[in-house]
Every structure is written in C-alpha cells, then in structure tokens.
N, C-alpha and C positions, 0 to 999 in steps of 0.2 A: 504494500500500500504506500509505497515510498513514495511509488509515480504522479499521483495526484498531487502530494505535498508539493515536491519539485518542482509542478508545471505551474500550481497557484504560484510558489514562492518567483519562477520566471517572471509569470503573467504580473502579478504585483512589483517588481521589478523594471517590468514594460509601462508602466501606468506611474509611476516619477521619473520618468527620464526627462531630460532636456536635452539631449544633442543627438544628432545622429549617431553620433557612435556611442553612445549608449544604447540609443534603442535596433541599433545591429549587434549588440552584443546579447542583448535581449530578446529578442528574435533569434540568433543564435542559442541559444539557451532554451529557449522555449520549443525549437526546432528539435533537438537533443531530446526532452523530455519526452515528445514525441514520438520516438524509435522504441524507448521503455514504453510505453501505456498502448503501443499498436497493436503489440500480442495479445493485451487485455480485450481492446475493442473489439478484435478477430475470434477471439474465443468465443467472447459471450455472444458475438454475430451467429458464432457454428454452435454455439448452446439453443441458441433460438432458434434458428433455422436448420436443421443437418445438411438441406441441400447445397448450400456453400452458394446461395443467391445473394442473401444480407451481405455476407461476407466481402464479396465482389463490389456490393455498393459502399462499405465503409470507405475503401481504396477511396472511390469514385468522391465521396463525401470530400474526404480529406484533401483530396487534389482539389477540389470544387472550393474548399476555403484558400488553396494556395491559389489559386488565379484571381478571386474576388479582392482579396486582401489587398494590393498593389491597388489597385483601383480605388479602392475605399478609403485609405491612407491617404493618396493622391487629395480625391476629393477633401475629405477634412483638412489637409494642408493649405488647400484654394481658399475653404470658406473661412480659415483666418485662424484654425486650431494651433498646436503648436504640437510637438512629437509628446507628450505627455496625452493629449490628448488620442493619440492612435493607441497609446496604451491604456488608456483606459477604455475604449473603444474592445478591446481585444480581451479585456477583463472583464467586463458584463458579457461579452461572445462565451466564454468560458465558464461563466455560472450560468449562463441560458443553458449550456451544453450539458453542464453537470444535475441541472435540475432534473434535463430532460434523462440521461444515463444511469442517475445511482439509481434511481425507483426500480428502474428493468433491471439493474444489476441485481439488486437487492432480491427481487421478488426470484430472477433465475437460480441465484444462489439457494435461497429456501425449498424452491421446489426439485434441488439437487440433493439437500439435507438426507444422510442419511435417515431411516425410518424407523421407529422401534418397532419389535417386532412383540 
C-alpha cells in the first residue's frame, strides 16, 4: 500500500511548485509512482473482468490522461494560472480517481475474502 502514499505525496508535491523544474521533477515522480500502482490497477481490472477487456482499457485510460494532460496545462497557463496551479489541477484529478477506485477495490477484495466454512 506504499503506492498510493507515494503518488499522493508526488501529487501534493505537484500542487506547490513554482517553477518548471519543479513541476518536471514532479511529474517525474508522479510518473514513477505510476509503474508501482499499474500492476495494482491491472489486477483488480483481471479481478473484475477474467476476460482481460477492462484490462486493455486501463492501458487505454492511462494513455488517454497522458495526451489530455499537455493540453490542459497549456490551457491553465493561457488563462493566467501559474504551475502550482496545474498541480493542483492534477490533485483533485487524483482524489476524483481515488474516490472512484478504492470503493471497487475494496468491495473486490471482500468478495475474494476467504470464507469460513
């Protein structure tokens, strides 16, 4: 359960920056945390699904936040934000994500509970 701590403590990290190279180094970081938590997201994908459909679309998800992102950034930089701002941006992205994930994790875990007999 390391992996969640890590990516919060990134993402929180991403959300005071001030300069670009902090928030490259933060993004860095948060990119890292990412390689740890994707076997989590794949598991519990092939927990819910066996046929390895879910699966397939985590990928799909995760690229789909890596091409939005550049864009999004962009735009907040135009309307007058400042690179704290794309971090924080990227920290509510991440408790949206986490609200929507522990429930289902949660409930697949229980329903894998061993059973008394």
């Amino acid at each position: 359960m390391a992996e969640p701590a890590l990516t919060g403590a990134s993402v929180m990290w991403l959300a005071h920056t001030g300069s670009p190279t902090e928030l490259s180094l933060g993004i860095m970081a948060a990119s890292f945390c990412l390689v740890f938590g994707m076997p989590f997201l794949l598991g519990l994908a092939a927990e819910l699904d066996p046929s390895g459909r879910l699966a397939t679309c985590v990928r799909g998800y995760t690229g789909l936040g890596n091409t939005i992102t550049p864009g999004l950034a962009g735009i907040l930089l135009l309307a007058g934000g400042d690179f704290g701002s794309i971090g924080w941006t990227a920290l509510i992205c991440c408790i949206i994500a986490a609200g929507l994930i522990l429930p289902i994790a949660y409930k697949a875990d229980v329903s894998m509970a061993p059973k008394d007999i």
